[in-house]
N, CA, C and O atoms as a GROMACS GRO file, in nm:
protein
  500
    1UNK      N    1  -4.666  -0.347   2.122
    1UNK     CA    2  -4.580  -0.386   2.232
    1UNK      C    3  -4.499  -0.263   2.277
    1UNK      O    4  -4.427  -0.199   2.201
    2UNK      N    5  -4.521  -0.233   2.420
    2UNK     CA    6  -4.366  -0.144   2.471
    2UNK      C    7  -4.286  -0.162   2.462
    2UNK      O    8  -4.223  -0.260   2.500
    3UNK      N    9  -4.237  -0.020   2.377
    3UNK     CA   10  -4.075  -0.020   2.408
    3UNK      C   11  -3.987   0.055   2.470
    3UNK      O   12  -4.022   0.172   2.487
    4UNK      N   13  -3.875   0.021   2.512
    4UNK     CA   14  -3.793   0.097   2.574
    4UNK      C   15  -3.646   0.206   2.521
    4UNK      O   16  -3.544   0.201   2.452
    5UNK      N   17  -3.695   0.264   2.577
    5UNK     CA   18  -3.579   0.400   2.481
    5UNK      C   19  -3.461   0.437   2.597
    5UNK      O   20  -3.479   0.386   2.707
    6UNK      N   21  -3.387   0.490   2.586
    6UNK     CA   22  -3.272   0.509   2.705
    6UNK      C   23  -3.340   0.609   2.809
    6UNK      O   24  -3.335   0.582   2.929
    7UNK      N   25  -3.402   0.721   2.763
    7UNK     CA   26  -3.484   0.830   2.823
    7UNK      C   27  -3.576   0.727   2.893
    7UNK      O   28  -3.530   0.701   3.005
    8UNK      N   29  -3.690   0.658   2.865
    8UNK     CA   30  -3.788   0.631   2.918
    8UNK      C   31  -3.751   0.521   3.012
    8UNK      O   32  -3.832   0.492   3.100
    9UNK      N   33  -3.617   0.444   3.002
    9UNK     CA   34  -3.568   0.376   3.109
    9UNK      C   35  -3.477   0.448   3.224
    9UNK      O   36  -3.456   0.392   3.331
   10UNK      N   37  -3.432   0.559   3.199
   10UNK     CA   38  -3.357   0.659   3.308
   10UNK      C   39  -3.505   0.737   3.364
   10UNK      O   40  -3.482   0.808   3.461
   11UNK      N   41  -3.613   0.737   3.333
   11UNK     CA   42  -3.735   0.833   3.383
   11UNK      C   43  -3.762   0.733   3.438
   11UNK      O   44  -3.754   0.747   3.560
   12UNK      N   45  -3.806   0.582   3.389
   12UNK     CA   46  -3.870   0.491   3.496
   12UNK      C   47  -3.784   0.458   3.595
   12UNK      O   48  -3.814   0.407   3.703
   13UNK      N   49  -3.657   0.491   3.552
   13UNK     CA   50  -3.563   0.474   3.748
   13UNK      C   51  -3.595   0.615   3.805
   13UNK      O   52  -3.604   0.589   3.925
   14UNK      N   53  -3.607   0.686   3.799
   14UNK     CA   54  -3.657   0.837   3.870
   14UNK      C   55  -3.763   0.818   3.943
   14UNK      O   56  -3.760   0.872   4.053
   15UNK      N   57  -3.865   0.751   3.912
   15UNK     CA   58  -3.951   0.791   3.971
   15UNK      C   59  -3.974   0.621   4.036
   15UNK      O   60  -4.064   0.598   4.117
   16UNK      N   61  -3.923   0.563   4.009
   16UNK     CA   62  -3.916   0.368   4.083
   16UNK      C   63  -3.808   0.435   4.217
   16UNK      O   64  -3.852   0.423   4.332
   17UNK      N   65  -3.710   0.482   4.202
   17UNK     CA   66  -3.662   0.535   4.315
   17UNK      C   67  -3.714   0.658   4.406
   17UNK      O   68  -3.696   0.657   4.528
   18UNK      N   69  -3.782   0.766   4.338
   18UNK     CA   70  -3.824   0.841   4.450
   18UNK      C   71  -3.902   0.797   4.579
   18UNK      O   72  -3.976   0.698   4.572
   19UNK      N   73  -3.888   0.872   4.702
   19UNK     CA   74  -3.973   0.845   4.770
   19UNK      C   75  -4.101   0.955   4.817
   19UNK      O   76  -4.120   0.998   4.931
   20UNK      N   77  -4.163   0.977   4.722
   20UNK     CA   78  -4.281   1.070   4.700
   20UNK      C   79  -4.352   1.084   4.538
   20UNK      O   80  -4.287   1.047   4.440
   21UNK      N   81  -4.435   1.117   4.531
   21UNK     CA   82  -4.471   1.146   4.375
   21UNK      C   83  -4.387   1.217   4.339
   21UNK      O   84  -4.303   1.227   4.429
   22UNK      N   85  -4.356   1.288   4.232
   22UNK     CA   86  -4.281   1.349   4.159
   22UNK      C   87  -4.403   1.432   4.028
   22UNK      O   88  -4.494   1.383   3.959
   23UNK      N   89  -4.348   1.574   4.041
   23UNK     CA   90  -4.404   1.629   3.907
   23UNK      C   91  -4.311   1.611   3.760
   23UNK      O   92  -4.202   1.554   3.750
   24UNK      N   93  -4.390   1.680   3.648
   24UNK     CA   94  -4.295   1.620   3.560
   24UNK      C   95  -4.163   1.687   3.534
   24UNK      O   96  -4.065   1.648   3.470
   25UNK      N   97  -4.191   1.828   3.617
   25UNK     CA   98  -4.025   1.894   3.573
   25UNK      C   99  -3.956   1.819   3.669
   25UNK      O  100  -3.843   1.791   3.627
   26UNK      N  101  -3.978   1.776   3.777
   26UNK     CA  102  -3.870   1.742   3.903
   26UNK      C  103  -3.829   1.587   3.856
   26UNK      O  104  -3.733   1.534   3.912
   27UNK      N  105  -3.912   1.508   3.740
   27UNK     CA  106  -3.882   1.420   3.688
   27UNK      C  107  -3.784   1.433   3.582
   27UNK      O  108  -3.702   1.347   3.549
   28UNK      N  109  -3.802   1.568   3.523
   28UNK     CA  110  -3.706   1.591   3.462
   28UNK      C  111  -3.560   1.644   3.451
   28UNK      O  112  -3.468   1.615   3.374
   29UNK      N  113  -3.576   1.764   3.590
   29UNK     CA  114  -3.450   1.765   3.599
   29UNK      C  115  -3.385   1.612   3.712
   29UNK      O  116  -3.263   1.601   3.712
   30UNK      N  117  -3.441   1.539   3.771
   30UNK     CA  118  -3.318   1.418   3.778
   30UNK      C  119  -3.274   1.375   3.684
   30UNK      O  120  -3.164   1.320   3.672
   31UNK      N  121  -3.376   1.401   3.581
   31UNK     CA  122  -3.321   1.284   3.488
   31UNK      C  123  -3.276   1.337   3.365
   31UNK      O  124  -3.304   1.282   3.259
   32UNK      N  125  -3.197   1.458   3.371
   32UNK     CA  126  -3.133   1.553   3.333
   32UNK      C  127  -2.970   1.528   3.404
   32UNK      O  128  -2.870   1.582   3.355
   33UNK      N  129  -2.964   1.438   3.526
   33UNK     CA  130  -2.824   1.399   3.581
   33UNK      C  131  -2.782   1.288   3.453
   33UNK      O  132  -2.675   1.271   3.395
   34UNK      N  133  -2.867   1.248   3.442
   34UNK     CA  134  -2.803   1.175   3.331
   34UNK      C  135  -2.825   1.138   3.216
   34UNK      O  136  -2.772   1.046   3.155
   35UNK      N  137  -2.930   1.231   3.173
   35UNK     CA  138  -2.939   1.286   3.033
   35UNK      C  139  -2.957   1.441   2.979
   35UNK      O  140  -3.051   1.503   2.929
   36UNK      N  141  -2.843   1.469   3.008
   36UNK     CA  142  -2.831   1.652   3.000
   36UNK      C  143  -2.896   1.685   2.879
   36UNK      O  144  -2.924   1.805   2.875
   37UNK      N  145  -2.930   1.618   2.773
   37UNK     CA  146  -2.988   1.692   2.677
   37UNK      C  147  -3.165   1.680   2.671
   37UNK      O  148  -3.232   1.755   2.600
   38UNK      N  149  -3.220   1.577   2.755
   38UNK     CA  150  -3.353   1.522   2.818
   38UNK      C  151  -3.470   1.689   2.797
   38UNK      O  152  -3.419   1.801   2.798
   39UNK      N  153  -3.562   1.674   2.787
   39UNK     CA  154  -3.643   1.762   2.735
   39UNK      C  155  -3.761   1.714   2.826
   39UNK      O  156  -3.768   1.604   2.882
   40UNK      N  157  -3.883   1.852   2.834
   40UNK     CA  158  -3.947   1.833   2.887
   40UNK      C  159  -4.087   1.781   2.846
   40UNK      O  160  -4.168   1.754   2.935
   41UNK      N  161  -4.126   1.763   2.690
   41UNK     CA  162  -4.140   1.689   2.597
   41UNK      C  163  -4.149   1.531   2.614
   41UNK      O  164  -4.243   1.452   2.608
   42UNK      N  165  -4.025   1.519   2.637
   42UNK     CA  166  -3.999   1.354   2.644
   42UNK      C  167  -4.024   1.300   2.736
   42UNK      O  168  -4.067   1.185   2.729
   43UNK      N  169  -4.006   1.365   2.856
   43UNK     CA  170  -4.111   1.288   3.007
   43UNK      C  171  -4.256   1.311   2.989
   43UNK      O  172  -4.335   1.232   3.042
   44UNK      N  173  -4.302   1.418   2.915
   44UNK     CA  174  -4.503   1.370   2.884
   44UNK      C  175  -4.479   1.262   2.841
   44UNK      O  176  -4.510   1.163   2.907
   45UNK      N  177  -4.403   1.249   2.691
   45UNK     CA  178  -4.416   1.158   2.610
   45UNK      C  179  -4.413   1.046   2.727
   45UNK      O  180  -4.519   1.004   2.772
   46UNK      N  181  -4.269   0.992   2.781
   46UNK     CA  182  -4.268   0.850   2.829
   46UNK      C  183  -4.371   0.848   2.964
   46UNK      O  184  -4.413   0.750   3.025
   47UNK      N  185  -4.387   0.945   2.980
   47UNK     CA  186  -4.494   0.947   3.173
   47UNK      C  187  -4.627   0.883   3.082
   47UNK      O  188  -4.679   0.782   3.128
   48UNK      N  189  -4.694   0.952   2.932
   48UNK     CA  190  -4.799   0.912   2.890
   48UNK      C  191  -4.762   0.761   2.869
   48UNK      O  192  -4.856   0.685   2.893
   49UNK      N  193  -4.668   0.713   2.838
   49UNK     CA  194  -4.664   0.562   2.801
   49UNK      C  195  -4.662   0.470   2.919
   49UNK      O  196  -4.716   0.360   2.925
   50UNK      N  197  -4.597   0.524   3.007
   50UNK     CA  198  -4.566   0.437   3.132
   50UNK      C  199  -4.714   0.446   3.202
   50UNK      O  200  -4.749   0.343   3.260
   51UNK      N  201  -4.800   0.550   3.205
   51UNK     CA  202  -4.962   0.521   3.228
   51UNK      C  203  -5.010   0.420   3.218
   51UNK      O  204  -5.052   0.334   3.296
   52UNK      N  205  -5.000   0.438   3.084
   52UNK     CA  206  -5.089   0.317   3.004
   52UNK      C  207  -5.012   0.225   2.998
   52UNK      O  208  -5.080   0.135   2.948
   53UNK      N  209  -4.936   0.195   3.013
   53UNK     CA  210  -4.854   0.052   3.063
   53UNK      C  211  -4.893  -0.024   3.190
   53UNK      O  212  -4.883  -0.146   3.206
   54UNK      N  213  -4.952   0.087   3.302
   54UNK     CA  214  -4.968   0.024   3.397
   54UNK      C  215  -4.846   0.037   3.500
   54UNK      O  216  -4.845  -0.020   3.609
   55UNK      N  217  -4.744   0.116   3.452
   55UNK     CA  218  -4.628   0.112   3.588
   55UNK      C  219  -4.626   0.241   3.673
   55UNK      O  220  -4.606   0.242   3.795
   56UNK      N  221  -4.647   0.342   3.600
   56UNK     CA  222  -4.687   0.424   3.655
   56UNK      C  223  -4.841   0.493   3.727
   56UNK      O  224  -4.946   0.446   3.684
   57UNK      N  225  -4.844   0.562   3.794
   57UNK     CA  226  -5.003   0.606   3.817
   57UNK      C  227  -4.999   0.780   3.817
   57UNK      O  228  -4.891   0.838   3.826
   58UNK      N  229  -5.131   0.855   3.805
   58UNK     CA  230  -5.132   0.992   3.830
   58UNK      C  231  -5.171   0.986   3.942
   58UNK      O  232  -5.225   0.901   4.012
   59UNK      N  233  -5.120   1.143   3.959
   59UNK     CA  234  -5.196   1.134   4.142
   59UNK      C  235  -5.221   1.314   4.108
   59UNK      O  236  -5.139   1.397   4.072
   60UNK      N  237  -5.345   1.325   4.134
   60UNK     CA  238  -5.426   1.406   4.094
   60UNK      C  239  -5.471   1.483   4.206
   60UNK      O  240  -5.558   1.437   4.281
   61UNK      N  241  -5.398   1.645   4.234
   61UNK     CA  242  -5.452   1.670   4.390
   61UNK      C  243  -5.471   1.789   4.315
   61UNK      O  244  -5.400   1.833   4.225
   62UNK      N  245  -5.617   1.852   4.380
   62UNK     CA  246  -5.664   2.003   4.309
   62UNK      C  247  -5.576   2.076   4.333
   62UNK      O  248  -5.500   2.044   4.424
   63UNK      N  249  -5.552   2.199   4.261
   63UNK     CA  250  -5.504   2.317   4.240
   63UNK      C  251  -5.333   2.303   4.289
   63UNK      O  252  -5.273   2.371   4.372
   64UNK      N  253  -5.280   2.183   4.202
   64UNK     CA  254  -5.145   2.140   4.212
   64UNK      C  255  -5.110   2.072   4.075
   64UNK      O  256  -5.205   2.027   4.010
   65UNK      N  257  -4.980   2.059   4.022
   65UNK     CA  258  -4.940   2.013   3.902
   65UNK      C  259  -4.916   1.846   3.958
   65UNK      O  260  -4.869   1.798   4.061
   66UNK      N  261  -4.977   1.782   3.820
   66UNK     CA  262  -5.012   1.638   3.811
   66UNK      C  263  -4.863   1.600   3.872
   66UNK      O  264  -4.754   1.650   3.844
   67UNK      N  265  -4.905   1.465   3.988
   67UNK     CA  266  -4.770   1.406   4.038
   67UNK      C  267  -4.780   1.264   3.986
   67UNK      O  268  -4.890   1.214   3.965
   68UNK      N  269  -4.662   1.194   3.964
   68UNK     CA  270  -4.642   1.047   3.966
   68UNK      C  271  -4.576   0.967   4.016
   68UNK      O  272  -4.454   0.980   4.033
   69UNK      N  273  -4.652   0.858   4.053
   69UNK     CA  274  -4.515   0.788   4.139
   69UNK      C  275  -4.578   0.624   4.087
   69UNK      O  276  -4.677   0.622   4.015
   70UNK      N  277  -4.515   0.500   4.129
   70UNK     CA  278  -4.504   0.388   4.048
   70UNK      C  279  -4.629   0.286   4.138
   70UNK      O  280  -4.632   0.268   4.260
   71UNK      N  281  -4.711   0.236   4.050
   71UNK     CA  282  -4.824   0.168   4.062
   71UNK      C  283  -4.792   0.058   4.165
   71UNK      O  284  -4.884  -0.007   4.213
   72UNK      N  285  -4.647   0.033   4.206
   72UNK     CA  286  -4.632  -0.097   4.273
   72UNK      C  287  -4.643  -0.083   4.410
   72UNK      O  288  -4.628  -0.177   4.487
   73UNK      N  289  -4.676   0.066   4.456
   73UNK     CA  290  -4.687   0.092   4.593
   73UNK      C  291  -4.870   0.079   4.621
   73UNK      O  292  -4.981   0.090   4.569
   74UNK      N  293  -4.797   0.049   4.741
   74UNK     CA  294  -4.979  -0.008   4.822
   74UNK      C  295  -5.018   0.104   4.858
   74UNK      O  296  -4.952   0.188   4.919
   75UNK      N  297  -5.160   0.114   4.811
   75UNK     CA  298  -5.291   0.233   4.909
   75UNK      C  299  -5.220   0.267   5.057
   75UNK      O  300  -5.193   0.216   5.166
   76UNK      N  301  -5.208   0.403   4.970
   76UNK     CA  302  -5.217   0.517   5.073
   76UNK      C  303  -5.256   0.659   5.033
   76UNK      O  304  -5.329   0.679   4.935
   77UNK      N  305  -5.194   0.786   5.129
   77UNK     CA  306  -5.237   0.861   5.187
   77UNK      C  307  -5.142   0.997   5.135
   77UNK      O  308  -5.028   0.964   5.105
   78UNK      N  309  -5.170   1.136   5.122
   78UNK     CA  310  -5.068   1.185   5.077
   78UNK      C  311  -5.053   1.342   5.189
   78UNK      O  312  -5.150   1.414   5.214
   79UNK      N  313  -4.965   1.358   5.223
   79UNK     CA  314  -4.938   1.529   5.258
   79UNK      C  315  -4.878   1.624   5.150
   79UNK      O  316  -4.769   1.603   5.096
   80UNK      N  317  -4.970   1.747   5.120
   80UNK     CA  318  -4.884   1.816   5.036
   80UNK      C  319  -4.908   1.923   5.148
   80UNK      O  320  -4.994   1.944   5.235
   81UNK      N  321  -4.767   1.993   5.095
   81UNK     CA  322  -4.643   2.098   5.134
   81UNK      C  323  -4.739   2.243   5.083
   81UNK      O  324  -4.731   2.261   4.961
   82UNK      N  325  -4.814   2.332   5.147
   82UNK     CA  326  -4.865   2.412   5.042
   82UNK      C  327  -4.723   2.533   5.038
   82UNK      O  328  -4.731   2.609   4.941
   83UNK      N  329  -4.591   2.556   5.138
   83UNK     CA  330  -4.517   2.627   5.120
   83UNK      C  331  -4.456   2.577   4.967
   83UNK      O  332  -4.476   2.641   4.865
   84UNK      N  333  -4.390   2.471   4.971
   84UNK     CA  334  -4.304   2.409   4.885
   84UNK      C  335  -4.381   2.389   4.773
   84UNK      O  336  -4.365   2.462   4.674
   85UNK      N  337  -4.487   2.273   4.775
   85UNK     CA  338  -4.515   2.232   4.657
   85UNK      C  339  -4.530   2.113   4.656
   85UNK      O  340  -4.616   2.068   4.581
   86UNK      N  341  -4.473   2.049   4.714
   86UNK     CA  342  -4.446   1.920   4.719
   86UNK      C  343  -4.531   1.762   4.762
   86UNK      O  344  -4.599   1.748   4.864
   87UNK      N  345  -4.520   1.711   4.713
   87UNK     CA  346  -4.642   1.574   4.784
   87UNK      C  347  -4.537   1.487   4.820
   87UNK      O  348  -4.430   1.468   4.762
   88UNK      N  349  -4.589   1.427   4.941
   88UNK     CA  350  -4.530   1.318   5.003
   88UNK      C  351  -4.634   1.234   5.064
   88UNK      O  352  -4.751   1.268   5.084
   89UNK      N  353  -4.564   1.086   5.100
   89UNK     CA  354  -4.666   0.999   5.092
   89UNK      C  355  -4.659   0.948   5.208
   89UNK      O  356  -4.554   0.909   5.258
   90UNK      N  357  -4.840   0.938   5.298
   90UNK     CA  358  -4.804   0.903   5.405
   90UNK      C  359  -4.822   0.713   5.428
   90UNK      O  360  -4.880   0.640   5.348
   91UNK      N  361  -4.765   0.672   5.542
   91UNK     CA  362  -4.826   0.589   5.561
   91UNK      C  363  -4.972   0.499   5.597
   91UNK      O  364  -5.048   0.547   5.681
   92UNK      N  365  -4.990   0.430   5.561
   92UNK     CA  366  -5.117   0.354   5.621
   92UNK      C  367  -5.217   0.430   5.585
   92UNK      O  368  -5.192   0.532   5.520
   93UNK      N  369  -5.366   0.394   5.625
   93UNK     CA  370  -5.466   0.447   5.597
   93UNK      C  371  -5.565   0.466   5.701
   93UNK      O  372  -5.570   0.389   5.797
   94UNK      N  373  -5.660   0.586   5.685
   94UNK     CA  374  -5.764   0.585   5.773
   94UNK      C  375  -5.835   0.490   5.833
   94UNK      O  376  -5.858   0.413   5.740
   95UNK      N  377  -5.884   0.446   5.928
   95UNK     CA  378  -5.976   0.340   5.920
   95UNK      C  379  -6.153   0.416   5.931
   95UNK      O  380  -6.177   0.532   5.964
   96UNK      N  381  -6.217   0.348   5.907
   96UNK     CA  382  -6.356   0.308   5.910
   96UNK      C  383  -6.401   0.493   5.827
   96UNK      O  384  -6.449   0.597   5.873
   97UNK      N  385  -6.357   0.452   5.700
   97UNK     CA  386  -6.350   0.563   5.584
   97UNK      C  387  -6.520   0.532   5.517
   97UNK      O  388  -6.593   0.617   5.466
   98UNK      N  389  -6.546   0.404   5.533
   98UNK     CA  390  -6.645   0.316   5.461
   98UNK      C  391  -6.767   0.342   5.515
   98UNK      O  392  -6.869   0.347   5.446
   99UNK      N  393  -6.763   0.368   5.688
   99UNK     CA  394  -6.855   0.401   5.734
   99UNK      C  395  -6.925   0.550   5.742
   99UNK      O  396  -7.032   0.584   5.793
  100UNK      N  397  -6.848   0.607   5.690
  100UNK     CA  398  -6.885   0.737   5.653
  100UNK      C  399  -7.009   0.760   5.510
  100UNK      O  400  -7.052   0.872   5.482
  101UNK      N  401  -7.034   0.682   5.462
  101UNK     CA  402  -7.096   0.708   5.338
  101UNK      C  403  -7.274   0.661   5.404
  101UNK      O  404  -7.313   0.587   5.494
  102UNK      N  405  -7.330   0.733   5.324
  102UNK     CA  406  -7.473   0.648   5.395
  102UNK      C  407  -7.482   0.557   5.374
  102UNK      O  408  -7.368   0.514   5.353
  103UNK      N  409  -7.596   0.437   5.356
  103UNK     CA  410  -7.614   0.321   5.386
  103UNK      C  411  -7.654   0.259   5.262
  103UNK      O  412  -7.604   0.165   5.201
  104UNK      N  413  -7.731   0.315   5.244
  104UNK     CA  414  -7.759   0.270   5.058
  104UNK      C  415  -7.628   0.292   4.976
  104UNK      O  416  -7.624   0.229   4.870
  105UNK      N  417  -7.521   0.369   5.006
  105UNK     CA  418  -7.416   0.369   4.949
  105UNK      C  419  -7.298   0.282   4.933
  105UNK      O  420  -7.268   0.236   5.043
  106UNK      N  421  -7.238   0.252   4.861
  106UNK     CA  422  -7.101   0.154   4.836
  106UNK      C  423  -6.997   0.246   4.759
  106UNK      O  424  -7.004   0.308   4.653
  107UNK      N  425  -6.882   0.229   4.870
  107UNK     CA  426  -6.760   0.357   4.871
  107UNK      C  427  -6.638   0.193   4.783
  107UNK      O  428  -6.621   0.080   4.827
  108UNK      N  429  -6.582   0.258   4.657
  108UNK     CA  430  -6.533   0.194   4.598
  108UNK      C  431  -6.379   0.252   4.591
  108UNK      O  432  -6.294   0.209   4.512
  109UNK      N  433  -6.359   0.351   4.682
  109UNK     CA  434  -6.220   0.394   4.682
  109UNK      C  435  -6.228   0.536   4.731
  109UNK      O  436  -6.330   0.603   4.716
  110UNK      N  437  -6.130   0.577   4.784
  110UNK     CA  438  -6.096   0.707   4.837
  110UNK      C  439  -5.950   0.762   4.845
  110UNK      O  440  -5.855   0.689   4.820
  111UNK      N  441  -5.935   0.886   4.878
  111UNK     CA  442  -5.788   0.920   4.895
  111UNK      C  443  -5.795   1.026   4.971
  111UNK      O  444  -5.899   1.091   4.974
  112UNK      N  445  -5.685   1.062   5.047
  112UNK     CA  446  -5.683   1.145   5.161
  112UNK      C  447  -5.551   1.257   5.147
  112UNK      O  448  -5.431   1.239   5.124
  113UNK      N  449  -5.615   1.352   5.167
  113UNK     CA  450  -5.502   1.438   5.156
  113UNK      C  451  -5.519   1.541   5.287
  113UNK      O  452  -5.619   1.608   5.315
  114UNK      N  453  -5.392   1.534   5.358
  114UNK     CA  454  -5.353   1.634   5.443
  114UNK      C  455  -5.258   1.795   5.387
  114UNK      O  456  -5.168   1.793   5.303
  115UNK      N  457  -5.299   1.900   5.448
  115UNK     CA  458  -5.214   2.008   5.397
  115UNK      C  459  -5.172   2.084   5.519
  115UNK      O  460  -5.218   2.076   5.633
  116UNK      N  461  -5.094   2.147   5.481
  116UNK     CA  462  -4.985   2.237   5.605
  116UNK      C  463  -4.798   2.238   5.514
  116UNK      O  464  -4.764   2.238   5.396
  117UNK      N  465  -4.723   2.240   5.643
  117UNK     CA  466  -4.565   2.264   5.585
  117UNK      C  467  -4.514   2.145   5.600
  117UNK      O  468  -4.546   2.071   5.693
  118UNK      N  469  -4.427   2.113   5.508
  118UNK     CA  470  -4.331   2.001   5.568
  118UNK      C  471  -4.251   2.015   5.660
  118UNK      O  472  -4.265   2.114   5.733
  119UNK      N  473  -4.144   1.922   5.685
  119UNK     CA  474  -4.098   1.936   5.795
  119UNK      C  475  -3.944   2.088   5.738
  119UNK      O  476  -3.913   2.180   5.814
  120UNK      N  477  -3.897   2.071   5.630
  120UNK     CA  478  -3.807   2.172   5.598
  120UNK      C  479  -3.869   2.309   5.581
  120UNK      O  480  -3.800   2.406   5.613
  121UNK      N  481  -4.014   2.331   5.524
  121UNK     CA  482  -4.035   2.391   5.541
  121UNK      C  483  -4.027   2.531   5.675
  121UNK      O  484  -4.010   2.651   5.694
  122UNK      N  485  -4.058   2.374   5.751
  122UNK     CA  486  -4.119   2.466   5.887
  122UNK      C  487  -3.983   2.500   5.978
  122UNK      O  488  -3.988   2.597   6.053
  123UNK      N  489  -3.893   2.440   5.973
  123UNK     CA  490  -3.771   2.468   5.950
  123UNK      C  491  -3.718   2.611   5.912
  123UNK      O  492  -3.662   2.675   6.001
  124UNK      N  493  -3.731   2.657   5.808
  124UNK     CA  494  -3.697   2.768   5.756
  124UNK      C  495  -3.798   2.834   5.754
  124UNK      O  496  -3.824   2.875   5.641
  125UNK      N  497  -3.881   2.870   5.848
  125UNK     CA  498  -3.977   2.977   5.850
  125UNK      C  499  -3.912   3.029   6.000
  125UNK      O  500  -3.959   3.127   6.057
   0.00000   0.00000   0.00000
């Protein structure tokens, strides 16, 4: 059975409140506001548990550090930041993604990623 530790309940509000994936240091320093002694250790540890729990998800974009954000959000779409770093999540989804595959084929899921600057980025350039 899961359990809950003070760390792994201040990490699952970190990332239940963000509004984007989150990597694991940026998980860690929030959650360093309110556990200054929080390690970077202990968010693998609880990010690996909250996986396999099912509340969390990975979000897996090449040649970028693993992001997470919470399983209860509906299919979508992501922009990463290649200035920053950053992933953010877009709304809604492509349509007619399905029809793209040949015909003998059955498309059982996809994900979409856009790249360029964010908006602060582009800002400060």
């Amino acid at each position: 059975m899961p359990y809950a530790t003070q760390q792994k309940l201040t990490l699952t509000g970190v990332i239940m409140r963000a509004e984007r994936p989150l990597t694991p240091a940026e998980i860690c320093q929030a959650g360093k506001k309110a556990i200054p002694a929080l390690g970077i250790a202990t968010v693998y540890r609880a990010l690996k548990q909250l996986v396999g729990e099912g509340q969390v998800r990975l979000v897996e974009i090449p040649g970028t550090s693993p992001h997470y954000e919470p399983t209860t959000r509906q299919h979508h779409h992501f922009f990463f930041c290649q200035h920053c770093r950053r992933l953010y999540n877009l709304l809604g989804c492509v349509r007619g993604v399905r029809g793209l595959a040949p015909k003998s084929f059955a498309v059982e899921g996809h994900e979409i990623v856009l790249y360029g600057r964010c908006a602060d980025c582009r800002r400060k350039a």
